[in-house]
MARSE-714571 format. One record per residue (C-alpha): residue in three letters; x negated, y negated, z. Coordinates in nm, 4 decimals, padded with zeros to 6 digits. Example, Ala and Ser with C-alpha at 12.3 -4.5 7.8 and 13.67 -1.06 7.14 Angstrom:
REM residues 2
<atom code="ALA" u="-01.2300" v="00.4500" w="00.7800"/>
<atom code="SER" u="-01.3670" v="00.1060" w="00.7140"/>
This chain:
REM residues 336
<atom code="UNK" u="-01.0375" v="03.6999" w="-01.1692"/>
<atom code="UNK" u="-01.4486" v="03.6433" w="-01.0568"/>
<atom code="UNK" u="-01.4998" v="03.3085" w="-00.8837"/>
<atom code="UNK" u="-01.7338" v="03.0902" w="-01.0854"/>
<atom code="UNK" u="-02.0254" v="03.0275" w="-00.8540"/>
<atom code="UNK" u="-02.3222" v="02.7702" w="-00.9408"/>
<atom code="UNK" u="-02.5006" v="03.0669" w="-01.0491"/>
<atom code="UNK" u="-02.2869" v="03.1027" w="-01.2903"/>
<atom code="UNK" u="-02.2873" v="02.7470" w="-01.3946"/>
<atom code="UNK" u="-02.7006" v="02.7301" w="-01.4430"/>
<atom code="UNK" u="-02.6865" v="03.0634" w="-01.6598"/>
<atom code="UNK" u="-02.4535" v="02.9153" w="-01.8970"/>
<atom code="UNK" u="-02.5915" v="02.5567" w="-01.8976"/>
<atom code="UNK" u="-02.9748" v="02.7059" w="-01.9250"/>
<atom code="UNK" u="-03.0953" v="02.5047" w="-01.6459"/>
<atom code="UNK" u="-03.1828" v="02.6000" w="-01.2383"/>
<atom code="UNK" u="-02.9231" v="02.6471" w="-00.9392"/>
<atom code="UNK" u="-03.0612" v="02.3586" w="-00.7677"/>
<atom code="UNK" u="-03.0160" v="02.1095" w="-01.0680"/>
<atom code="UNK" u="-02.6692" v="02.2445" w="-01.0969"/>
<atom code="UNK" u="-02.5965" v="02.1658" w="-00.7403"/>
<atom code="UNK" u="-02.7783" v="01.8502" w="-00.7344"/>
<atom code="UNK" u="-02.5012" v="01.7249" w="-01.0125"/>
<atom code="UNK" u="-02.2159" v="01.8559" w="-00.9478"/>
<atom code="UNK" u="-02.3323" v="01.6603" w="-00.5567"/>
<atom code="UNK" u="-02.3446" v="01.3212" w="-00.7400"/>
<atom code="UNK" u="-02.7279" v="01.3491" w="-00.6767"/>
<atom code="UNK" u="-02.8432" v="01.3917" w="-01.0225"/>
<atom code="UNK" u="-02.9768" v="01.0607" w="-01.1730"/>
<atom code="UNK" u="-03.1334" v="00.9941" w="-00.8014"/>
<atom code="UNK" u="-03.3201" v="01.3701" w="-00.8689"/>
<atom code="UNK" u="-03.4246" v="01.2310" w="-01.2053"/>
<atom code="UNK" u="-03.2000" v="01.4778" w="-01.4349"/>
<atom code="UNK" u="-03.1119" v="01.3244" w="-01.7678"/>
<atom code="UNK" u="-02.7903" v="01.1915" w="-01.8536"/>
<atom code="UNK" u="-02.7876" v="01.4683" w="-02.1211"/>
<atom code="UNK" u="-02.8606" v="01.7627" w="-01.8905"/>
<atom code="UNK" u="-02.6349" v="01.5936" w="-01.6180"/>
<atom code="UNK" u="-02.3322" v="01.6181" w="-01.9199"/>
<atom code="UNK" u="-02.3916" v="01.9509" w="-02.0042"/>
<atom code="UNK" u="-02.3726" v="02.0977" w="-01.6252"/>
<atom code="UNK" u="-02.0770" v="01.9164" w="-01.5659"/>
<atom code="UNK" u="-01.9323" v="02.0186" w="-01.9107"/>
<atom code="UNK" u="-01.9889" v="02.3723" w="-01.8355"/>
<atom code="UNK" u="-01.8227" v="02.3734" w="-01.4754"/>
<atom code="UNK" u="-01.5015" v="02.1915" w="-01.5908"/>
<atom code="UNK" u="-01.4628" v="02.4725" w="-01.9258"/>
<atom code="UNK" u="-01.5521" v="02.7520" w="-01.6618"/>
<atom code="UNK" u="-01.3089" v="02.5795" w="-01.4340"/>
<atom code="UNK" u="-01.5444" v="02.5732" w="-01.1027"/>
<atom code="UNK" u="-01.4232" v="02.4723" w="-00.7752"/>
<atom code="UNK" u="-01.6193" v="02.4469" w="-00.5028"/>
<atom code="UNK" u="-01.6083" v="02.5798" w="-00.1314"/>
<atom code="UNK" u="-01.4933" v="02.3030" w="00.0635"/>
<atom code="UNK" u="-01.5911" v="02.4452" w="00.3782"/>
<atom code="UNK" u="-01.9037" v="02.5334" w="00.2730"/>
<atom code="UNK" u="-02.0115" v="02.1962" w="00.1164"/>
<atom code="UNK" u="-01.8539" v="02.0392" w="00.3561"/>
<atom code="UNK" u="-02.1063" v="02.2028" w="00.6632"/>
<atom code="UNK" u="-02.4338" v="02.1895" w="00.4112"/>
<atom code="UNK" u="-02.2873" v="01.7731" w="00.3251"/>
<atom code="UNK" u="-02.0984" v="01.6300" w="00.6137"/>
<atom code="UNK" u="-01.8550" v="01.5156" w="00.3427"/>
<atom code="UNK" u="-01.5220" v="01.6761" w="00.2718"/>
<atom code="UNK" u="-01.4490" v="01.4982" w="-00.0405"/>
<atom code="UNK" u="-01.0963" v="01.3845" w="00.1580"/>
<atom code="UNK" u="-00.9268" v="01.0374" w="00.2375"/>
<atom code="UNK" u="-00.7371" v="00.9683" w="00.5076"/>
<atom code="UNK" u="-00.4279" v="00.7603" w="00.3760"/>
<atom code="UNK" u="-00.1943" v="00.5811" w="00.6196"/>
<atom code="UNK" u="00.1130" v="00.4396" w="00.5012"/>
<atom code="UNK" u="00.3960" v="00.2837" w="00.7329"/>
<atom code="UNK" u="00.6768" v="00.4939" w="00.5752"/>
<atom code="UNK" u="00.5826" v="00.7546" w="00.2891"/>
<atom code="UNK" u="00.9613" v="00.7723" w="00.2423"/>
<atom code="UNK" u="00.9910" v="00.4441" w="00.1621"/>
<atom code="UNK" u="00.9593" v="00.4269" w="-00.1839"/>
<atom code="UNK" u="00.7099" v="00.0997" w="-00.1487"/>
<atom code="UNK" u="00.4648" v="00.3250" w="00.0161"/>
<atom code="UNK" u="00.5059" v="00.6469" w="-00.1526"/>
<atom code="UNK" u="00.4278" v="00.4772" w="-00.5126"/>
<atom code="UNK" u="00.1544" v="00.3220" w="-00.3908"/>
<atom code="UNK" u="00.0616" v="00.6855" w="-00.2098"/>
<atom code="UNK" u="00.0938" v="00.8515" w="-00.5408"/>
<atom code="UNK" u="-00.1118" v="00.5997" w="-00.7494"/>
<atom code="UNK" u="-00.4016" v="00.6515" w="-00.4979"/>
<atom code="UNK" u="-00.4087" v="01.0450" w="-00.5020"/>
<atom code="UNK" u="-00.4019" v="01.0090" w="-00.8693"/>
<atom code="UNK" u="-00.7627" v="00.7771" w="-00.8870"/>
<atom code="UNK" u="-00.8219" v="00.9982" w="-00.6153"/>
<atom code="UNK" u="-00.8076" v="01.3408" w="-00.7833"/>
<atom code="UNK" u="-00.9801" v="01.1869" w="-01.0963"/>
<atom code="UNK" u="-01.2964" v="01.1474" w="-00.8506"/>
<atom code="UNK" u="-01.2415" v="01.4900" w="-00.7202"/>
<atom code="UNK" u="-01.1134" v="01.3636" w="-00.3707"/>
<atom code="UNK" u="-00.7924" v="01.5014" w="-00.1605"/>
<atom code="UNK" u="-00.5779" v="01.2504" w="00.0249"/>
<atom code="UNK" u="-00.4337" v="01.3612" w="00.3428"/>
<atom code="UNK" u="-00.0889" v="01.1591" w="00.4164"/>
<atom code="UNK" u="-00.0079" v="00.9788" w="00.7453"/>
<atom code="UNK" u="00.3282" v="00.7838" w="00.8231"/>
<atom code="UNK" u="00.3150" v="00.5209" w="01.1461"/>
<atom code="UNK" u="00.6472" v="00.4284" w="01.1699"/>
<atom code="UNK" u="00.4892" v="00.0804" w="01.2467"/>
<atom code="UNK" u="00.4116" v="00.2528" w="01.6045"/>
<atom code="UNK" u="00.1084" v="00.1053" w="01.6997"/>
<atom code="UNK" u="00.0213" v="00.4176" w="01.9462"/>
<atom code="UNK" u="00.0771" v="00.6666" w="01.6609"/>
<atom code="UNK" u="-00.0932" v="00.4463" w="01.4322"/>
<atom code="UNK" u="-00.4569" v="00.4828" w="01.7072"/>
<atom code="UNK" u="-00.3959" v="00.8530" w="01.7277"/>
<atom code="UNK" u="-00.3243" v="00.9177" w="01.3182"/>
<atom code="UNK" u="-00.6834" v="00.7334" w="01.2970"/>
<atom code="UNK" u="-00.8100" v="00.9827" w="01.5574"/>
<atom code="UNK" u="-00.7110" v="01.2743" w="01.3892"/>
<atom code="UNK" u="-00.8565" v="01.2021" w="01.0870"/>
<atom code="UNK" u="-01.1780" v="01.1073" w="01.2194"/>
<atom code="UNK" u="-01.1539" v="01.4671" w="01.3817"/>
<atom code="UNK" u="-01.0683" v="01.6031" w="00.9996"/>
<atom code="UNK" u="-01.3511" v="01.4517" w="00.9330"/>
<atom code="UNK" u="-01.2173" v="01.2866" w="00.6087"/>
<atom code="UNK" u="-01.5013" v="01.0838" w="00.4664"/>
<atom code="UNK" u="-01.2963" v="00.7718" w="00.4151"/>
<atom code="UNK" u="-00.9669" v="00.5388" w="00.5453"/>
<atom code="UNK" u="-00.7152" v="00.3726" w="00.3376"/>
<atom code="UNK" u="-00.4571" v="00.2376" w="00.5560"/>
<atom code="UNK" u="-00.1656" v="00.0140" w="00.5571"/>
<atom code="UNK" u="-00.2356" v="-00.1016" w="00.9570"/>
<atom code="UNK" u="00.0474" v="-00.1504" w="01.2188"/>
<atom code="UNK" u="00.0427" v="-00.5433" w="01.4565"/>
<atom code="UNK" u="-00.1897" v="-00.3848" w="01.7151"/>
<atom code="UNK" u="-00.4409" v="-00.1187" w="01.5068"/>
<atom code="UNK" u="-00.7411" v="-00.3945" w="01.4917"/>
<atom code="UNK" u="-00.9026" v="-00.2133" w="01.7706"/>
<atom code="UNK" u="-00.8933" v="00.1189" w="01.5900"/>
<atom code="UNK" u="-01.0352" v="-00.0478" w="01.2733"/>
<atom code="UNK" u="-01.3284" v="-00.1967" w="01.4291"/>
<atom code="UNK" u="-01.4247" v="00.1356" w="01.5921"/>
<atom code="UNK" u="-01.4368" v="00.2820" w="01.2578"/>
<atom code="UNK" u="-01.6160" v="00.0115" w="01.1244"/>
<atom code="UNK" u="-01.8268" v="00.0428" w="01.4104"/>
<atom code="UNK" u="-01.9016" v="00.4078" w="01.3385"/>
<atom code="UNK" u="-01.9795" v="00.2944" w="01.0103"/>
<atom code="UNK" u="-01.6489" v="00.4710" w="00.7985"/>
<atom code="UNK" u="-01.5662" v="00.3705" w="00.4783"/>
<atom code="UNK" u="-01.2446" v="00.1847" w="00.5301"/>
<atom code="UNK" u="-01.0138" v="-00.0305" w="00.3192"/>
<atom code="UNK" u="-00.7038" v="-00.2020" w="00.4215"/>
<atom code="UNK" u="-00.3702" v="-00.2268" w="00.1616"/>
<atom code="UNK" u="-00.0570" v="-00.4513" w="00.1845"/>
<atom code="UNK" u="-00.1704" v="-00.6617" w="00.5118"/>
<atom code="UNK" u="-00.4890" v="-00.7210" w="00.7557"/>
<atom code="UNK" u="-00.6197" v="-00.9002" w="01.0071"/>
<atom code="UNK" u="-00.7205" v="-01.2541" w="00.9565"/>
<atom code="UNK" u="-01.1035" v="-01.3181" w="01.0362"/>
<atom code="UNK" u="-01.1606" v="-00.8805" w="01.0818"/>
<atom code="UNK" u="-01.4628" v="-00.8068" w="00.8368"/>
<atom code="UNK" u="-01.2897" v="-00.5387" w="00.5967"/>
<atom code="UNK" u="-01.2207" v="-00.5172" w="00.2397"/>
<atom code="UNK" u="-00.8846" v="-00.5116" w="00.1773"/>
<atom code="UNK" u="-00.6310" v="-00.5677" w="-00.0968"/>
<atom code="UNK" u="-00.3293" v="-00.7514" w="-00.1149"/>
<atom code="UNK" u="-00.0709" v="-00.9261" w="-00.3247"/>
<atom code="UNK" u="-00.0461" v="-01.2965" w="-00.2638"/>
<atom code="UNK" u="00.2861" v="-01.2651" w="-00.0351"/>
<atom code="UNK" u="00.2897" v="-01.6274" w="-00.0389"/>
<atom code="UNK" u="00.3049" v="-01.7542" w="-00.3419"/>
<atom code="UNK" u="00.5613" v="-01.4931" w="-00.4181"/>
<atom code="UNK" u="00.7835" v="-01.5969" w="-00.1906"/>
<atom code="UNK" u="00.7372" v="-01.9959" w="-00.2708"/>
<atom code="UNK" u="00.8382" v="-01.8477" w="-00.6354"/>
<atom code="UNK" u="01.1216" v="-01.6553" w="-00.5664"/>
<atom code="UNK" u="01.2722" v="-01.9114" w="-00.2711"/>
<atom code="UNK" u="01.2087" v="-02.2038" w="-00.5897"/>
<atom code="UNK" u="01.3833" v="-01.9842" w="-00.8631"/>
<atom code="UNK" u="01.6938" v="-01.9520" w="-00.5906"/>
<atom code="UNK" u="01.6857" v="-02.3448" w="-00.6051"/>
<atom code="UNK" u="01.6285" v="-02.4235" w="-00.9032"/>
<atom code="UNK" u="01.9479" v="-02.1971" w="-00.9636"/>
<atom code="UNK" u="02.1520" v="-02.4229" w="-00.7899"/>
<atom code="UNK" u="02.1964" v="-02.2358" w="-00.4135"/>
<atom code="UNK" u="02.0715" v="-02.4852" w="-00.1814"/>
<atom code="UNK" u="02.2025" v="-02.2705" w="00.1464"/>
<atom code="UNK" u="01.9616" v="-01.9784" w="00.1077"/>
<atom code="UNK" u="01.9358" v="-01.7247" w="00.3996"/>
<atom code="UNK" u="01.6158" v="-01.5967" w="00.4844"/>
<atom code="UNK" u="01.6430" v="-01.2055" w="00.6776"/>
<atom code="UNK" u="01.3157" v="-01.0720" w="00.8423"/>
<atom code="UNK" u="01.1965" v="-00.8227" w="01.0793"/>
<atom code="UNK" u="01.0112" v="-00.9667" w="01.4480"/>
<atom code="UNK" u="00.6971" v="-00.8443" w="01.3049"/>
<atom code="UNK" u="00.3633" v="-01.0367" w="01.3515"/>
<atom code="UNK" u="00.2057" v="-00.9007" w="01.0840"/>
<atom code="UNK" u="00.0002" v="-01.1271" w="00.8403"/>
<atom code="UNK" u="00.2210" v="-01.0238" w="00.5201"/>
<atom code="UNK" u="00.5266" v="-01.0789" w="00.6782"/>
<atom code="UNK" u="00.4032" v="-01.3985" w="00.8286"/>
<atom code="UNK" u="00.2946" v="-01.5677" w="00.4563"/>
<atom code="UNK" u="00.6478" v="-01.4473" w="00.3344"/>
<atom code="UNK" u="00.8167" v="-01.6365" w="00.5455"/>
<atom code="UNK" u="00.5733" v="-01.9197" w="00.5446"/>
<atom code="UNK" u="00.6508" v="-01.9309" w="00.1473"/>
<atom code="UNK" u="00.9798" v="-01.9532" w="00.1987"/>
<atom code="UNK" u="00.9879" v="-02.2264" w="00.4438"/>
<atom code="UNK" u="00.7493" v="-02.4819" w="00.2519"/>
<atom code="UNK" u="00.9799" v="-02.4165" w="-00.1070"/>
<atom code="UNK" u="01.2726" v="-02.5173" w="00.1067"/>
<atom code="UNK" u="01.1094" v="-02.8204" w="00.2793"/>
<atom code="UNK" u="00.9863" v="-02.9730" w="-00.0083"/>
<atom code="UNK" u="01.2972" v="-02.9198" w="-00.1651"/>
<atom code="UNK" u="01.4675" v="-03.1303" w="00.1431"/>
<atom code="UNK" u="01.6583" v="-02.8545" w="00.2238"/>
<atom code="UNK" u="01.5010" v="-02.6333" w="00.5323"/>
<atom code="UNK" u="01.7592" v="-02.5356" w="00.7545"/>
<atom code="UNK" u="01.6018" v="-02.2934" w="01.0925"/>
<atom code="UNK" u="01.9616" v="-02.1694" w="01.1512"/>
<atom code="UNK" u="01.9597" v="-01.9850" w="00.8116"/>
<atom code="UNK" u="01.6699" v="-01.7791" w="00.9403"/>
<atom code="UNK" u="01.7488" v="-01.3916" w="01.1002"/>
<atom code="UNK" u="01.5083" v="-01.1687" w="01.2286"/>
<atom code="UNK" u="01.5554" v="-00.8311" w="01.2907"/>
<atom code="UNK" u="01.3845" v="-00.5845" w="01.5320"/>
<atom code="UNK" u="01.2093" v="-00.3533" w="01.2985"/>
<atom code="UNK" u="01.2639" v="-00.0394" w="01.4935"/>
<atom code="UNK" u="01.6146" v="-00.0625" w="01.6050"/>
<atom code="UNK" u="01.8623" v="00.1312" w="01.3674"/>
<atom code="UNK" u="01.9979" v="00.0464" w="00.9809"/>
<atom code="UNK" u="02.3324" v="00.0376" w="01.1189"/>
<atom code="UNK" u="02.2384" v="-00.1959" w="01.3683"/>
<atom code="UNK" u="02.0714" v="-00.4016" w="01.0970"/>
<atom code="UNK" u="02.3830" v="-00.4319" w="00.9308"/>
<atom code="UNK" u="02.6011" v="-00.5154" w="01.2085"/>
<atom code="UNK" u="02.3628" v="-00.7980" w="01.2972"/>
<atom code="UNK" u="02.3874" v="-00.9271" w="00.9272"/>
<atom code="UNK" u="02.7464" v="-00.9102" w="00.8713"/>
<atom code="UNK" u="02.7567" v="-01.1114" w="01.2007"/>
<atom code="UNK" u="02.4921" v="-01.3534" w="01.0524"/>
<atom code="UNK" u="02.6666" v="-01.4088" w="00.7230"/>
<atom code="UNK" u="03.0133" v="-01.4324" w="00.8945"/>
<atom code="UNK" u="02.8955" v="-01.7390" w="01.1145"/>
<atom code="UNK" u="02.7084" v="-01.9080" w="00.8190"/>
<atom code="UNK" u="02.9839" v="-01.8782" w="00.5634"/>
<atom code="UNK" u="02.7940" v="-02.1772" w="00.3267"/>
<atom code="UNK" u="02.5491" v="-01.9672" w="00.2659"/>
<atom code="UNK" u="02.4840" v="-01.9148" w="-00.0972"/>
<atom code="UNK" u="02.1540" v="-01.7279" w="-00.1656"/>
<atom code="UNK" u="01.9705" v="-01.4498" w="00.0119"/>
<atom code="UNK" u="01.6283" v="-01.3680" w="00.0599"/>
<atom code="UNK" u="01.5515" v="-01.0122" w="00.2132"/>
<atom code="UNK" u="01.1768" v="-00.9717" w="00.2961"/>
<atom code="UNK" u="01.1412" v="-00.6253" w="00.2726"/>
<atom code="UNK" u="01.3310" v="-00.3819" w="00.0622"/>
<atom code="UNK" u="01.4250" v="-00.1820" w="00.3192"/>
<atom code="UNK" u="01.6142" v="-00.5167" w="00.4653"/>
<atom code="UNK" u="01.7745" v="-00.5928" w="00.1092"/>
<atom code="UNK" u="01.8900" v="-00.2057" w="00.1397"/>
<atom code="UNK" u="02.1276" v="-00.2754" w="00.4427"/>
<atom code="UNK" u="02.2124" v="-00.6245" w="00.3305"/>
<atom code="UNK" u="02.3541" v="-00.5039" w="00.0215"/>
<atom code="UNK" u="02.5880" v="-00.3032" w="00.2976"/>
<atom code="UNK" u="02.6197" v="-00.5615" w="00.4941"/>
<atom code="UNK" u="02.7580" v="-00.8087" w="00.1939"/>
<atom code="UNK" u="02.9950" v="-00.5399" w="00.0603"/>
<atom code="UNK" u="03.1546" v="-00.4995" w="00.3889"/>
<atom code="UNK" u="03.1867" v="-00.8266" w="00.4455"/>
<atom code="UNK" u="03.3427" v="-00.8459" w="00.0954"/>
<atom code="UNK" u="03.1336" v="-01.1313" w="-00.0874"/>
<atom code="UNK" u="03.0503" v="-01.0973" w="-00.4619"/>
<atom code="UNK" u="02.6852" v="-01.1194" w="-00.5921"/>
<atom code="UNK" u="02.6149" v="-01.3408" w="-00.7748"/>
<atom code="UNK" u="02.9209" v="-01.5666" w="-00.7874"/>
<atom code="UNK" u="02.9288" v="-01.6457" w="-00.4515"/>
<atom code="UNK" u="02.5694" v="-01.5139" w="-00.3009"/>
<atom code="UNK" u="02.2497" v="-01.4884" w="-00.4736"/>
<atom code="UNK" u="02.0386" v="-01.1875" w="-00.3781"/>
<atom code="UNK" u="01.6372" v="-01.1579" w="-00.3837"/>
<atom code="UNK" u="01.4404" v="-00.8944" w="-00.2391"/>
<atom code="UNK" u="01.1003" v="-00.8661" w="-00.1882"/>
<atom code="UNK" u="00.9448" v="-00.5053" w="-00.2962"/>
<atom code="UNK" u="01.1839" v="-00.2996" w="-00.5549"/>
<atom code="UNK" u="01.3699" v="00.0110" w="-00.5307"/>
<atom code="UNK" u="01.5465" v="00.2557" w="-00.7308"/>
<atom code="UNK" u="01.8886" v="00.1806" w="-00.5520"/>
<atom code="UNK" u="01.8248" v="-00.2581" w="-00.6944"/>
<atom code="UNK" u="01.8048" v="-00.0990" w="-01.0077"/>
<atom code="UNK" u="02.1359" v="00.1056" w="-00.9740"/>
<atom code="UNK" u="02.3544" v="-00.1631" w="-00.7814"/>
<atom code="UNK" u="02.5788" v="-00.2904" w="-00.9792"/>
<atom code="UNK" u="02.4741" v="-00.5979" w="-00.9973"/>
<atom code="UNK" u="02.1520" v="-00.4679" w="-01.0246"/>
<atom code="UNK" u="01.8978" v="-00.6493" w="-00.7850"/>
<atom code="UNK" u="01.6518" v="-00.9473" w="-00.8337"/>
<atom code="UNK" u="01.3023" v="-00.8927" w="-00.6451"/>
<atom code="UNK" u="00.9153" v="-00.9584" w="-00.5933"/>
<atom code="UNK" u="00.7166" v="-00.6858" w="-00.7248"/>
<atom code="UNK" u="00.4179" v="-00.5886" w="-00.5896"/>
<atom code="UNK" u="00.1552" v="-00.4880" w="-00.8400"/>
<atom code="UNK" u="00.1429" v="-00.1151" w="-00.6745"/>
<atom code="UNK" u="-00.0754" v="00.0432" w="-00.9824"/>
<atom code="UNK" u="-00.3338" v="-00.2191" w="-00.9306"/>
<atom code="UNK" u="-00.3302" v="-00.2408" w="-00.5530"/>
<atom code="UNK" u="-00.3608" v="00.1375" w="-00.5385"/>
<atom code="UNK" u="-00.6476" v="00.1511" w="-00.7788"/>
<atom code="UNK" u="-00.8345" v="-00.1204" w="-00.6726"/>
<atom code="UNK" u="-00.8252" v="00.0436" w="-00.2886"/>
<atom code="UNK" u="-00.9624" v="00.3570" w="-00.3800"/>
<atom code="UNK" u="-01.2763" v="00.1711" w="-00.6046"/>
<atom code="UNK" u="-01.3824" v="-00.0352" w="-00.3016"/>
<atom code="UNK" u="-01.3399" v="00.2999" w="-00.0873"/>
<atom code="UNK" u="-01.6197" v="00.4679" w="-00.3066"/>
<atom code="UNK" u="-01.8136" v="00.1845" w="-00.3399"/>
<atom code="UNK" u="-01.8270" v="00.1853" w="00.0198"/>
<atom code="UNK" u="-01.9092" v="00.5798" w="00.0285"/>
<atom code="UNK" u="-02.1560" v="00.5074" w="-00.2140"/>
<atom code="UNK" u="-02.3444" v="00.2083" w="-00.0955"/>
<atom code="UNK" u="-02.3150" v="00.2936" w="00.2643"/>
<atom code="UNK" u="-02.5589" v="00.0182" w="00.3309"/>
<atom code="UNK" u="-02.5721" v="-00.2044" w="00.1380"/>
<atom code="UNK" u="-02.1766" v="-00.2565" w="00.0028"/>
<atom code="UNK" u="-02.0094" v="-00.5837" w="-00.0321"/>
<atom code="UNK" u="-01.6889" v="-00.6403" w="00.1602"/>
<atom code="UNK" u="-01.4596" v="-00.7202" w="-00.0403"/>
<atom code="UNK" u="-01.0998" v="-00.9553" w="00.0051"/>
<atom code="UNK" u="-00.8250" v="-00.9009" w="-00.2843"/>
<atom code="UNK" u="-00.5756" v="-01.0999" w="-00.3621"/>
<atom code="UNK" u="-00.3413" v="-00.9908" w="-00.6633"/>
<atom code="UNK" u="-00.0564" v="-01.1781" w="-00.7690"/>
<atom code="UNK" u="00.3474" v="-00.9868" w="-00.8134"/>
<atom code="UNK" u="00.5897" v="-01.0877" w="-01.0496"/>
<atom code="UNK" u="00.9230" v="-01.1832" w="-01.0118"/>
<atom code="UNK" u="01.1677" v="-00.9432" w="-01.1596"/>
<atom code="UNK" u="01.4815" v="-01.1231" w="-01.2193"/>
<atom code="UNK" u="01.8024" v="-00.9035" w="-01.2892"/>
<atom code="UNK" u="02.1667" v="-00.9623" w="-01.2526"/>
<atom code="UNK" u="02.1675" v="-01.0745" w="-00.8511"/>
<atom code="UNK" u="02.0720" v="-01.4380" w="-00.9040"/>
């Protein structure tokens, strides 16, 4: 099959080579080609089903129409439904996403950002680990389009977009007392990232003002040591707090041992322990009872990263950093 060329293109539209690649290089109203001519060229290269040379506009452009996307855990399904929503707005702009996982390991997390600069990928999405502000303000520094998804760095100039982790937790902490459990459990990882941080924070204020804070009820958990060691460290947990009568995992990778910690430990949810965890899963949908959470508005977050990220690549001067805040929803199922 012959490889439609821009040549190609400018016979069958009726207009010059140079118009052709002036539109189909998102240069076309700044060259002063009508909206109707600009239509037609890019009519004609979707029905003759052009694609471009990547290398080759990528050495005449310095742009390789690519994103660099860095996620904590693309296996977690939190991150790879956000992943997916992104190389879908992605692909609709004609951009590639390349796919990073940090493993929340801050030196992997400076070397994934190196990488990519060296790929040349003409913007960053990334979910950051505790210590990658230094790596963000180089690239801001070098002037790279860069957004930030699912946490940041408090006073760092960056857009970024994130669900309101606080007020999601005040809700879902209220809806456990307002239930009736007054001994709710909260289980965290040692992180010190922001998200984490307001989580807890939203827990703590529903249960003082409801009179009944308690610090003992609080476990964190190292987030790198093993999910069998997570679970002996919550069976242990729940076995010297036996009043306990609600749970709030933080993560849903936390609710995901819990749930093995409570069934070896043998209690039943929800007669004798409420469950909540924040960020769903397939398995909270499958458990039997199926599992409460906070859901994170992944469709929006997703999209709304990927709009700041061209606006950035568009208006390289002259763009407006931008702060999101989105708010989840609290999914309430059989658990509570």
């Amino acid at each position: 099959m012959k490889k439609i060329t821009i040549k190609d293109i400018a016979l069958e539209a009726q207009v010059s080579i140079s118009t052709v690649s002036f539109v189909l290089n998102d240069k076309g109203e700044k060259m002063g080609i009508s909206k109707a001519v600009i239509k037609r060229v890019q009519d004609v290269a979707e029905r003759l089903q052009y694609r471009p040379n990547m290398i080759a506009t990528s050495l005449r452009t310095g742009k390789t129409r690519s994103i660099g996307l860095i996620v904590e855990n693309i296996s977690n399904q939190f991150f790879s439904v956000l992943a997916r929503v992104i190389e879908e707005e992605a692909k609709k702009l004609g951009y590639r996403v390349f796919y990073c996982s940090t493993g929340n390991d801050d030196e992997r997390s400076a070397e994934l950002v190196q990488s990519l600069l060296q790929a040349n990928v003409d913007g960053f999405i990334v979910t950051p680990t505790e210590k990658l502000d230094k790596s963000i303000d180089q690239l801001l520094k070098m002037k790279k389009p860069v957004v930030l998804i699912d946490r940041y760095f408090p006073g760092q100039e960056v857009s970024h977009v994130v669900m309101d982790n606080y007020e999601g937790a005040y809700a879902a902490t209220e809806f456990l007392i307002d239930k009736g459990r007054h001994n709710i459990a909260l289980i965290n990882n040692n992180s010190a990232m922001i998200q984490m941080q307001l989580r807890e924070k939203g827990y703590v204020d529903a249960m003082k003002k409801a009179g009944i804070y308690n610090e003992e009820l609080i476990l964190h958990l190292d987030y790198h040591s093993s999910e069998e060691r997570k679970i002996e460290e919550m069976i242990r947990f729940f076995r010297k707090n036996k009043a306990i009568d609600g749970t709030f995992f933080l993560a849903n990778y936390l609710g995901l041992a819990g749930l093995q910690a409570i069934r070896e430990i043998g209690l039943k949810i929800p007669e004798e322990l409420a469950v909540i965890s924040f960020d769903d899963h397939y398995s909270f949908r499958l458990h039997s009872p199926s599992i409460s959470v906070v859901e994170q508005p992944l469709g929006a977050i997703g999209t709304k990263a990927v709009g700041l990220l061209m606006d950035q690549m568009l208006h390289e001067e002259d763009f407006v950093v931008e702060k999101v805040l989105l708010k989840g929803a609290l999914v309430v199922r059989e658990s509570v």
